[in-house]
C-alpha positions in Angstrom: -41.8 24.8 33.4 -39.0 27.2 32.1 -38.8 26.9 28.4 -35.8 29.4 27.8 -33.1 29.8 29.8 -33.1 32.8 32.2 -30.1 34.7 30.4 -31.6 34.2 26.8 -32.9 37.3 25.9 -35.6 38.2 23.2 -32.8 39.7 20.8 -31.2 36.3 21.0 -34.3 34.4 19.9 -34.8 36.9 17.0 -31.1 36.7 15.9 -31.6 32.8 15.5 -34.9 33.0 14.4 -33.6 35.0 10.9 -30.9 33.3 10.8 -32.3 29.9 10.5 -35.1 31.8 7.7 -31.6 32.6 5.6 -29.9 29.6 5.8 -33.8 28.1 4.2 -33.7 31.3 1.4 -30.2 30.1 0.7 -30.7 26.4 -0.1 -34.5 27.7 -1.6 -32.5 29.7 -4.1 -29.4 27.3 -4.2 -32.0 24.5 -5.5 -33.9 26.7 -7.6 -33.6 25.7 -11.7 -34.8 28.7 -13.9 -36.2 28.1 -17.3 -33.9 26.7 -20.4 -34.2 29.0 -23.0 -35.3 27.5 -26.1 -34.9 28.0 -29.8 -36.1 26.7 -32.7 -33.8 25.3 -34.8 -35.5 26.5 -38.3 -35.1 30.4 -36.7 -31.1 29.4 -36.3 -28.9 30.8 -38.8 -25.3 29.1 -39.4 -22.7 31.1 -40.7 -19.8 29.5 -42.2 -16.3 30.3 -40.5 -13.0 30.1 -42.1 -12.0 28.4 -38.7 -13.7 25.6 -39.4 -11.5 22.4 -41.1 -12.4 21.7 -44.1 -12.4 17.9 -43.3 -12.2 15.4 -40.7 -9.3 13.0 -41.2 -9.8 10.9 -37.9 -13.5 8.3 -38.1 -14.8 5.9 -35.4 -17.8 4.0 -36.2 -19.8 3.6 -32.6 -22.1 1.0 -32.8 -22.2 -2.7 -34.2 -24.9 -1.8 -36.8 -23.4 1.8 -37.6 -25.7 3.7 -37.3 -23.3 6.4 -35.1 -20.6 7.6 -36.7 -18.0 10.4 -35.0 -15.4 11.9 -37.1 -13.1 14.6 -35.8 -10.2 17.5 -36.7 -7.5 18.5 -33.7 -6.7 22.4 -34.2 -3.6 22.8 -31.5 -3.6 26.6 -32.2 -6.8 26.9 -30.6 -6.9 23.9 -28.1 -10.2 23.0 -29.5 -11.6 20.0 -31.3 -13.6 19.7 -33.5 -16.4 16.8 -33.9 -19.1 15.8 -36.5 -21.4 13.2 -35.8 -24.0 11.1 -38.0 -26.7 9.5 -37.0 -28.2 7.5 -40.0 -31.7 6.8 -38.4 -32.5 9.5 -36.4 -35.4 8.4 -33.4 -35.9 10.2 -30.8 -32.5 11.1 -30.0 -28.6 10.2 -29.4 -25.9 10.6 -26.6 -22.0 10.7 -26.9 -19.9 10.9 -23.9 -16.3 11.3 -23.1 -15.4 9.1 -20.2 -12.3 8.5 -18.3 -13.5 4.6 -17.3 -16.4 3.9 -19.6 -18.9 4.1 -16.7 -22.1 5.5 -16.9 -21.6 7.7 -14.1 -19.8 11.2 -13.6 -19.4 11.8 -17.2 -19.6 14.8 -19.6 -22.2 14.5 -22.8 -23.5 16.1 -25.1 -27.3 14.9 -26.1 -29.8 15.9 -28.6 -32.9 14.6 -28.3 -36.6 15.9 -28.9 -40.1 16.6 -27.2 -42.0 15.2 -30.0 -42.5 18.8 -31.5 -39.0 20.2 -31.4 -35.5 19.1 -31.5 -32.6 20.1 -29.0 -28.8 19.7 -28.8 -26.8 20.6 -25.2 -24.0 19.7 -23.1 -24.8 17.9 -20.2 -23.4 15.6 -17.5 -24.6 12.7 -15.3 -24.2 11.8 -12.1 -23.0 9.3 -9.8 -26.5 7.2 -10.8 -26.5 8.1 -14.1 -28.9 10.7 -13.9 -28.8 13.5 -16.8 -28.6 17.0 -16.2 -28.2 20.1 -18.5 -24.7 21.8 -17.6 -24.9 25.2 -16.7 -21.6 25.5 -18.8 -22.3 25.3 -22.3 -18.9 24.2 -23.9 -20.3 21.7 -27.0 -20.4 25.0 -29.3 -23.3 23.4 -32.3 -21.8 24.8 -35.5 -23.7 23.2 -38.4 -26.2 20.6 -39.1 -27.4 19.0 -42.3 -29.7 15.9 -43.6 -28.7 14.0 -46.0 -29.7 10.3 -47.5 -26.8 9.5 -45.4 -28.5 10.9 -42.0 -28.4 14.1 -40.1 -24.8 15.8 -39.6 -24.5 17.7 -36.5 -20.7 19.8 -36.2 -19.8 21.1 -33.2 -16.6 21.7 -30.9 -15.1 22.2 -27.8 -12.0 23.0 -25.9 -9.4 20.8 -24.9 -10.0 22.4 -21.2 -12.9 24.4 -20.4 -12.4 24.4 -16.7 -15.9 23.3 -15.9 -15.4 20.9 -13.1 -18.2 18.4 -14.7 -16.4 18.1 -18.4 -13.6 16.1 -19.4 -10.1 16.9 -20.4 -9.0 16.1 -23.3 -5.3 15.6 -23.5 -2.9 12.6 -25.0 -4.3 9.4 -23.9 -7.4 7.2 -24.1 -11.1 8.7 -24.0 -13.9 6.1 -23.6 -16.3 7.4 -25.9 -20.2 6.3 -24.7 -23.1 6.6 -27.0 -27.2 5.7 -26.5 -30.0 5.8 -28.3 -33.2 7.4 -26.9 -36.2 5.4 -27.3 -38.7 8.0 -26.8 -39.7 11.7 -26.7 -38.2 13.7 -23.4 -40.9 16.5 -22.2 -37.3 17.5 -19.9 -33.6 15.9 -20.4 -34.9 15.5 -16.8 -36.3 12.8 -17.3 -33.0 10.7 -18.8 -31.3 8.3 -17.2 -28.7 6.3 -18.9 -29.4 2.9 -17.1 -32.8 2.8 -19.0 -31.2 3.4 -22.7 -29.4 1.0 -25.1 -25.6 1.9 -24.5 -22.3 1.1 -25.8 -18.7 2.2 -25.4 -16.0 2.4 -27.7 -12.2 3.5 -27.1 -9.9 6.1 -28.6 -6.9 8.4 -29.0 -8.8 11.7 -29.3 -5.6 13.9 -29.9 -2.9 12.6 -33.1 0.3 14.2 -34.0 -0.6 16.5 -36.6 2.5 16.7 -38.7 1.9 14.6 -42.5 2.9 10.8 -42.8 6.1 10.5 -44.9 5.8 9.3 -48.5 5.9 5.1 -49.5 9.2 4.4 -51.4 8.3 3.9 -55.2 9.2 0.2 -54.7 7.2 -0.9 -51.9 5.4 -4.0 -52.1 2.7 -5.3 -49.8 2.3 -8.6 -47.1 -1.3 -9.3 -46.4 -1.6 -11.1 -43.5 -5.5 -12.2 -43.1 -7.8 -14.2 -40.8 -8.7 -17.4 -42.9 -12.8 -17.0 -43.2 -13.4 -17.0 -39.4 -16.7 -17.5 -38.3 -17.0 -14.9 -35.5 -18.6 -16.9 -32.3 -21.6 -15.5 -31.0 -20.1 -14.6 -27.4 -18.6 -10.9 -26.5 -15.1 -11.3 -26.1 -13.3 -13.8 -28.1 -9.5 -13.5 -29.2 -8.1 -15.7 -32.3 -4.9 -16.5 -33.3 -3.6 -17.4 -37.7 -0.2 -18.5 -38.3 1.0 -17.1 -41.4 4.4 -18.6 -42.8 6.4 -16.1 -45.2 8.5 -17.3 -48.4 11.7 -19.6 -47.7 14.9 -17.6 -47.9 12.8 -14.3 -47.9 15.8 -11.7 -48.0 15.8 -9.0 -45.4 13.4 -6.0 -46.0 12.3 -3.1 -44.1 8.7 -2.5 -42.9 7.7 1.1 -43.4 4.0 1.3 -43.2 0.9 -0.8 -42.0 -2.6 -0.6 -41.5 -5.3 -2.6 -40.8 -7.8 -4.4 -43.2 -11.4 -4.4 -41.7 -13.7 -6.9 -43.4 -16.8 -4.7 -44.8 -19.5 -5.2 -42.3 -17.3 -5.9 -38.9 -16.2 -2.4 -38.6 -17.6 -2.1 -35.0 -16.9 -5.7 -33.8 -13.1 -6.2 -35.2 -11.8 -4.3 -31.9 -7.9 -4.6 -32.1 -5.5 -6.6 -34.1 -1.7 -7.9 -33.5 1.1 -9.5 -36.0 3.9 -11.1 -34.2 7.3 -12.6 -35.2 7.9 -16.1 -33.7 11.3 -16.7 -32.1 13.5 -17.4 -35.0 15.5 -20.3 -31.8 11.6 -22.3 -32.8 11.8 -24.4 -35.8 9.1 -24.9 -37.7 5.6 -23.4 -36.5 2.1 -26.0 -37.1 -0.5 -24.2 -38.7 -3.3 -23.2 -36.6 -6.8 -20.6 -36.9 -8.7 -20.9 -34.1 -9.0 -19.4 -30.3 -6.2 -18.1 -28.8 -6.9 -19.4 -25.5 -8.0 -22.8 -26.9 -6.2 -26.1 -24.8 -5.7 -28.0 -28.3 -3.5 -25.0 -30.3 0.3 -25.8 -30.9 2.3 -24.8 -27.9 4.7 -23.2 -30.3 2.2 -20.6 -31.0 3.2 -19.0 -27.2 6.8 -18.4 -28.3 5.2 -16.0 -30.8 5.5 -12.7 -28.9 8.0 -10.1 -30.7 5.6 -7.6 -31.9 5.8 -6.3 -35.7 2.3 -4.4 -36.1 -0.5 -3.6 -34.1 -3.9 -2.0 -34.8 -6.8 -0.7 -32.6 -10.4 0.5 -33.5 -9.5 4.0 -34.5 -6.0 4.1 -35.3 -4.8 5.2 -38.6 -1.8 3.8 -40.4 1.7 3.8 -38.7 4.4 5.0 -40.7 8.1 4.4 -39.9 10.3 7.3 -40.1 12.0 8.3 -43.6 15.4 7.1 -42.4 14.3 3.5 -40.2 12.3 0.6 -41.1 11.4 -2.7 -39.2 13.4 -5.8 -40.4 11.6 -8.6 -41.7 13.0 -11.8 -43.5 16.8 -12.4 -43.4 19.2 -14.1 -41.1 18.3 -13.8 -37.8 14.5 -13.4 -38.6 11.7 -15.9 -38.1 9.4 -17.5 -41.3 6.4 -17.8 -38.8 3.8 -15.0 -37.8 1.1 -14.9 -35.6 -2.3 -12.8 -36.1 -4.5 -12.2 -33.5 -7.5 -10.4 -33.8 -9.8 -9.1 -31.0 -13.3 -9.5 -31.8 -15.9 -7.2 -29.4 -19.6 -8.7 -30.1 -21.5 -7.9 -27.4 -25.0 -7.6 -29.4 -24.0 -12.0 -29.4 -24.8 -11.6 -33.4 -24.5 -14.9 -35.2 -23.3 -15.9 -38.9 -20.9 -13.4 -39.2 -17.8 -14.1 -41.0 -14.4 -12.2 -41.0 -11.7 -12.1 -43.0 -9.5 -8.7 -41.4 -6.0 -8.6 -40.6 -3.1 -6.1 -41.4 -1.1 -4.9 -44.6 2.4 -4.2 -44.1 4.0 -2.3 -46.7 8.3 -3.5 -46.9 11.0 -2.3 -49.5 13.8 -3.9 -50.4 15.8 -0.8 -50.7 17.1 -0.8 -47.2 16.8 2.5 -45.4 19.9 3.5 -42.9 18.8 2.3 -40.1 17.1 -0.5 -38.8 14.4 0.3 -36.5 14.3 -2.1 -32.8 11.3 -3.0 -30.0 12.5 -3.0 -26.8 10.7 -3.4 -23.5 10.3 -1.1 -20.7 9.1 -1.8 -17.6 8.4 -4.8 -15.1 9.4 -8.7 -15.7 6.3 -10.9 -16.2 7.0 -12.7 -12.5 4.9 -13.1 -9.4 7.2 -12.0 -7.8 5.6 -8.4 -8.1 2.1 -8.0 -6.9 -0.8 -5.8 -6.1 -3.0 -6.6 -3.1 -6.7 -6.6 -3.3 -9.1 -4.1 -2.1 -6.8 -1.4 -3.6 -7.7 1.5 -6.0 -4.5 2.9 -6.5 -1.2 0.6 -6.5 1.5 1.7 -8.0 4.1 -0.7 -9.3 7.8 1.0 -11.4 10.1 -1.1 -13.7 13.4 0.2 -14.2 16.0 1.1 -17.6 18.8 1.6 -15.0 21.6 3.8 -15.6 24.2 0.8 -15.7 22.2 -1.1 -18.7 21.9 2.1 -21.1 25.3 2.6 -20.5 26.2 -1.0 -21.1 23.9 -1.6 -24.4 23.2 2.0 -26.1 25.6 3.5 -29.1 27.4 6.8 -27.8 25.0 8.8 -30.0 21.9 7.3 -28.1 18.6 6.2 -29.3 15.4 7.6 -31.1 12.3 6.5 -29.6 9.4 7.6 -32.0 6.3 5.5 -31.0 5.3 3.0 -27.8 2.8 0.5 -27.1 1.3 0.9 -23.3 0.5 -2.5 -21.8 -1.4 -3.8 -18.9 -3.7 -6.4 -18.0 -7.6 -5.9 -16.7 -6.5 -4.2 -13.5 -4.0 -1.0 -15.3 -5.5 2.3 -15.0 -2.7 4.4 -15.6 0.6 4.0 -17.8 3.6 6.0 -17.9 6.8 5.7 -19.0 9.9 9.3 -18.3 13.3 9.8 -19.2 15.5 10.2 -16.2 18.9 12.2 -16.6 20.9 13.6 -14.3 18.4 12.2 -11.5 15.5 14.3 -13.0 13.1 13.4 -15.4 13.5 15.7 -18.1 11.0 14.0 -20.7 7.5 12.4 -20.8 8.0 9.4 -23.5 4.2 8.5 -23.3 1.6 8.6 -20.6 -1.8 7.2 -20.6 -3.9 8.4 -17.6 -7.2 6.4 -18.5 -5.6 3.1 -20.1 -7.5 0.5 -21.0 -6.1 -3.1 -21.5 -8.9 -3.2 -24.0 -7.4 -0.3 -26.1 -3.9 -1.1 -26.9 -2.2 0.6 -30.0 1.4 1.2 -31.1 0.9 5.2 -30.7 3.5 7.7 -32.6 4.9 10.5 -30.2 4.7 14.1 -31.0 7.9 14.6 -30.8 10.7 11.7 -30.6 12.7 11.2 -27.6 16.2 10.6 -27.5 18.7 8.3 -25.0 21.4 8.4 -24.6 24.0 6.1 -22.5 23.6 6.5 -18.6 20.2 7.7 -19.0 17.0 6.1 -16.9 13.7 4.5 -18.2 11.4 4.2 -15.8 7.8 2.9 -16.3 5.2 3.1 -14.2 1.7 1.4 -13.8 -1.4 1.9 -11.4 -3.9 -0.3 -10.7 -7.4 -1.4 -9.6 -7.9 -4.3 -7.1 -11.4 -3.5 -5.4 -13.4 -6.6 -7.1 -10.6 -8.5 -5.8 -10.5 -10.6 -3.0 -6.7 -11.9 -3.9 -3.3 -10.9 -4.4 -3.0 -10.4 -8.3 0.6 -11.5 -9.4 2.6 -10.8 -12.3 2.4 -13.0 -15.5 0.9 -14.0 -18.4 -2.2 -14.9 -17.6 -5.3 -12.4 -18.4 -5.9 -12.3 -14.3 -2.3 -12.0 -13.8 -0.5 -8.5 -14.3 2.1 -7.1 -16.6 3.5 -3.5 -16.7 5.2 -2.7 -20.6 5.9 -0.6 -22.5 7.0 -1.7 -25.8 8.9 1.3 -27.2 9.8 1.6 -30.8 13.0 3.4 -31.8 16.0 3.5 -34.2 19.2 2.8 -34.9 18.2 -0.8 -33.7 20.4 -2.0 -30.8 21.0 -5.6 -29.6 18.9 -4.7 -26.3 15.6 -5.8 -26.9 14.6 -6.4 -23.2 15.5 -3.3 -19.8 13.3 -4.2 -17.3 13.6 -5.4 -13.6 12.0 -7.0 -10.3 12.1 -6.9 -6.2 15.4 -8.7 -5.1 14.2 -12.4 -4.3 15.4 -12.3 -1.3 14.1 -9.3 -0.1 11.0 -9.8 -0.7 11.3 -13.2 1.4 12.1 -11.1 4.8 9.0 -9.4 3.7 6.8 -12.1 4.1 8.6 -13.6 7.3 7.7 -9.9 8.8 4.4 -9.8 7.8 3.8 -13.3 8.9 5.4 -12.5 12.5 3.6 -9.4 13.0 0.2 -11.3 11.9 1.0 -13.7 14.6 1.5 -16.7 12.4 4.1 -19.0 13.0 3.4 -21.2 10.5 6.9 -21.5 8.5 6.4 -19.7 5.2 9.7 -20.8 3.3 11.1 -20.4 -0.1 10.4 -23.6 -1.6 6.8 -22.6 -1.0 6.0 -21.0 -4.3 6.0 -17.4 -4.3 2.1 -16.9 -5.6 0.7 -19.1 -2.7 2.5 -17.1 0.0 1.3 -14.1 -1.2 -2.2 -15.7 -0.6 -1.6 -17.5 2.6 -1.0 -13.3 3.8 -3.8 -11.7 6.0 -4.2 -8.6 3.7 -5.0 -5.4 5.3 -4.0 -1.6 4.9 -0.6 -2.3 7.1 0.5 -5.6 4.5 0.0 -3.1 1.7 1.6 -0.3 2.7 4.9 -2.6 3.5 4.8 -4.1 0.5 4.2 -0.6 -1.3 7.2 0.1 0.7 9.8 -2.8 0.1 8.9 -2.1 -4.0 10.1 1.3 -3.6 12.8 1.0 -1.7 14.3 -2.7 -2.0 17.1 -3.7 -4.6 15.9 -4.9 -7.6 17.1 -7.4 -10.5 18.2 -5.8 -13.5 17.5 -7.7 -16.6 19.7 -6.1 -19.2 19.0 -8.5 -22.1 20.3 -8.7 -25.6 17.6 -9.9 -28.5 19.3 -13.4 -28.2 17.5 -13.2 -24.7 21.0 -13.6 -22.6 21.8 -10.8 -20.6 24.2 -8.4 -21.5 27.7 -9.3 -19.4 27.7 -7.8 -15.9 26.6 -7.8 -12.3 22.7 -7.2 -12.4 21.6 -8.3 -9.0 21.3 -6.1 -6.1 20.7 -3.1 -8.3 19.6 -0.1 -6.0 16.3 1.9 -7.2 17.2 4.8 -9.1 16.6 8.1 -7.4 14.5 10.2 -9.4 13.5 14.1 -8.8 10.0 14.8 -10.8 10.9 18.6 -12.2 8.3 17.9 -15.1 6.0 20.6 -15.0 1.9 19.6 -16.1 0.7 20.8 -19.3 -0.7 24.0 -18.8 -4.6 25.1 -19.7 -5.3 28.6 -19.3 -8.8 29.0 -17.8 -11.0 31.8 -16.4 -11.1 33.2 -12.5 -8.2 30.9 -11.9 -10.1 27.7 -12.1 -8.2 25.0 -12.8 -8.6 22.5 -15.6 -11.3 19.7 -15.4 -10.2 16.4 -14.8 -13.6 14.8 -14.6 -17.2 15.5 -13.8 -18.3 16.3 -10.5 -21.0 15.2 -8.6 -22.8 18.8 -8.0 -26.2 19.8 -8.3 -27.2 21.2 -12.0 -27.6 24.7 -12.6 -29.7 26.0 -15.3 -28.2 26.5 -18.6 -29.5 27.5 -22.0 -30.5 25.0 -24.7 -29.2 25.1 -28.4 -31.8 23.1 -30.4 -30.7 20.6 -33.1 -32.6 19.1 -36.4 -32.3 19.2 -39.8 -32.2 22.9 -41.4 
């Protein structure tokens, strides 16, 4: 029997002899982890930097029984930020990560933990199982630490970008901020995986504006609007709702400041908090505390929507500009407000009782102008829809052209802050000015949204409209644990794409937003149907939700219906605040062409790497270790 072929020669063999020894050396060497250096944190010497803020305006406590605490300083010259975090009762060990999603997996940490002899602080990352690895790129630069009765203090920062491929970049927008506790002593950080430690998340706007808020008016007065002595239920998610009445014949005033009032103690369970105006068309309002979602509340309480204040774990005060405030009182104006407060227990702790809300700060000394909400984006109708089994559908509302040239003053608009909103399938919120058939102007964009984070945010720098100009929003969203069309409307399983946009001088539009032409969007389903081979008659008096589920959904139905959104005529709804639309033609309305010419913010980084947008699964490399403890 002839084992080699008779052409094979002996140089042949030995070529693919070394050459399969290499290719083992390589992944021998590739796999290879060489020793973390280690030092002792007594033999460290911190030497104080003039670079270094002096304090850290922006806090976040972490966990329900606050024992985490992170408190940060932005520093736009240098694209770094700069973090302090205290842990009152030190164990074994604490990890914070920044998170895009809030998962476990594929995200960028820094850890300090200890061997039972000696204490260590590095950046790490873990991996698509949640395994922990020390990152070969140290970025998390310790600067200080210090024990005090109040815990151990550990400063360090980082870069917005460091164009490592497994950190996160930090830029305008949500971060999902995870923390653990380490139960035990590590021998390696090896040995870590997040799945086996206690874990939480908590949500934030990492980056501010960093220009000072404006000072109060000398005769501003205060409205408290306060939960009445809840008794927070011991399940993880519950939303209640307070109707607070103001004075009869309360004269007209002009918010120009709120914050929130956090009862002592609830700090990490009070997770978000809204005031609305009722509709001033409702008479009188019933009292009501209680759930939000509760069958028995006064069906009043739902025409409570116009939004006057909002507040999310982490937000500082908002302050109006010096020359607008929000109107409240007067003609025109409602005597009913709704609370609602968002309370995030998922420790289930019992006997806890709340009393938080919001304080709005009003003078009576009108400023020039009065500031206006409008909304931006898509109508709450099922007649827009995402399919299921999708990870990114993309769905656009439209300011057209027509309406801000119908409704807007000659000398435009001021938009100064915006609320992003979506339901439990929005990823990704963005909202651009158009002129000209180019957008020329982010107004705000939110590339990790979370429904569960939702806070009036003030731009950086305001954006101005002016008449023939185009608003368009646009949302992405999430369908794969979904084995049905999601619709739009208010329910928390429907969908809704907002933006709620905050401006001055007020206007009488309070409402530019739009849908797929009805009718449209009927040939649509008669196609699919066809092409599906069903011939069962799917007419228009069937309601537009069940024909969407009475579809066979597969990539093809997507993509058409991807398709007809994009390209279809649409329903303008150009509506004044007396919610009648303006006068005009607003059906058939063709989707605005728009030429994206914005270019992306640009992060300078080493080797021409580009900028990380989350971490990778790789293998870990070794890295040094910067050990952490009390000096």
């Amino acid at each position: 029997m002839k084992v080699f072929h008779k052409n094979l020669r002996l140089q042949d063999i030995s070529i693919m002899y070394f050459t399969g020894l290499a290719a083992v050396m390589v992944l021998l060497v590739a796999s290879y982890q060489a020793p973390a250096v280690v030092l002792e944190i007594n033999n460290l010497a911190f030497k104080p930097t003039d670079a270094v803020p002096s304090s850290m305006p922006f806090h976040l406590i972490l966990d329900p029984r606050k024992e985490l605490q992170l408190a940060w300083n932005i520093s736009y010259v240098t694209q770094e930020v700069y973090m302090e975090l205290r842990v009152k009762n030190l164990r074994h060990g604490v990890v914070m990560g920044l998170s895009g999603s809030g998962e476990l997996t594929n995200i960028d940490l820094v850890v300090l933990w200890e061997n039972g002899k000696k204490s260590y602080f590095g950046d790490a990352w873990s991996d698509s199982e949640g395994h922990v690895s020390l990152d070969s790129q140290q970025d998390y630069q310790l600067i200080d630490t210090r024990q005090t009765a109040e815990g151990l203090y550990l400063l360090f920062k980082r870069p917005f970008s460091t164009c490592d491929p497994r950190d996160f970049l930090i830029e305008e927008g949500t971060v999902h901020i995870i923390y653990g506790f380490l139960d035990r002593p590590l021998g390696s950080l090896d040995e870590l995986n997040l799945s086996s430690i206690h874990t939480g998340v908590q949500r934030v706007l990492i980056l501010r504006p960093n220009t000072p808020p404006p000072a109060l008016p000398l005769d501003a007065q205060t409205l408290t609007v306060l939960a009445p002595n809840v008794i927070i239920p011991t399940q993880e998610t519950t939303y209640w709702c307070y109707i607070h009445e103001l004075p009869k014949n309360m004269l007209k005033n002009h918010i120009v400041m709120y914050e929130a009032m956090v009862s002592v103690g609830n700090e990490a369970i009070v997770h978000h908090m809204e005031v609305f105006e009722c509709s001033p068309e409702i008479g009188d309002v019933p009292a009501y505390s209680g759930p939000c979602d509760d069958k028995m509340k006064p069906k009043k309480i739902d025409f409570c929507r116009h939004v006057l204040a909002a507040w999310a774990m982490g937000a500082e005060p908002l302050y109006y500009p010096e020359d607008a405030g929000l109107p409240m009182g007067g003609p025109g104006s409602s005597r009913f407000l709704r609370l609602e407060v968002h309370y995030h227990n998922p420790l289930l702790l019992s006997g806890l009782h709340d009393s938080s809300g919001m304080r709005l700060f009003f003078t009576p000394t009108l400023r020039r102008y009065d500031a206006g909400i409008m909304e931006l984006g898509l109508v709450y109708t099922p007649l827009m829809a995402i399919p299921p089994k999708q990870e990114k559908f993309v769905l656009s509302g439209y300011c057209n052209s027509k309406c801000t040239q119908t409704a807007l003053p000659s000398a435009g608009i001021y938009i100064f802050a915006s609320q992003l909103h979506t339901h439990l399938a929005g990823r990704e919120v963005r909202t651009v000015l158009v002129r000209g058939g180019k957008e020329v102007q982010v107004v705000q964009q939110d590339k990790h949204f979370s429904t569960h984070y939702q806070v009036i945010r003030v731009l950086r720098e305001k954006v101005k409209v002016l008449p023939g100009d185009v608003l368009v929003t646009k949302c992405t969203y999430n369908t794969q644990d979904r084995n049905k069309p999601t619709v739009g409307g208010f329910g928390i399983m429907d969908e809704m794409c907002v933006n709620y946009v905050h401006y001055y001088p007020r206007t009488q539009l309070e409402l530019c937003k739009t849908h797929v032409d009805p009718g449209y969007l009927q040939k649509y389903f008669q196609f699919i149907n066809r092409f599906q081979g069903n011939d069962q008659c799917v007419c228009p008096q069937v309601g537009v939700t069940e024909q969407y589920d009475r579809l066979h959904w597969d990539s093809f139905s997507a993509e058409v219906l991807d398709s007809l959104y994009r390209t279809a005529p649409m329903f303008m709804h150009c509506n004044q605040s007396s919610a009648h639309l303006f006068p005009g033609e607003w059906e058939n309305q063709p989707v605005p062409a728009v030429t994206s010419v914005l270019e992306k913010p640009h992060y300078p980084c080493e080797d021409g790497k580009s900028p990380a947008q989350s971490p990778a699964q790789s293998p870990a490399q070794s890295p040094a270790q910067s050990p952490a403890g009390p000096r």
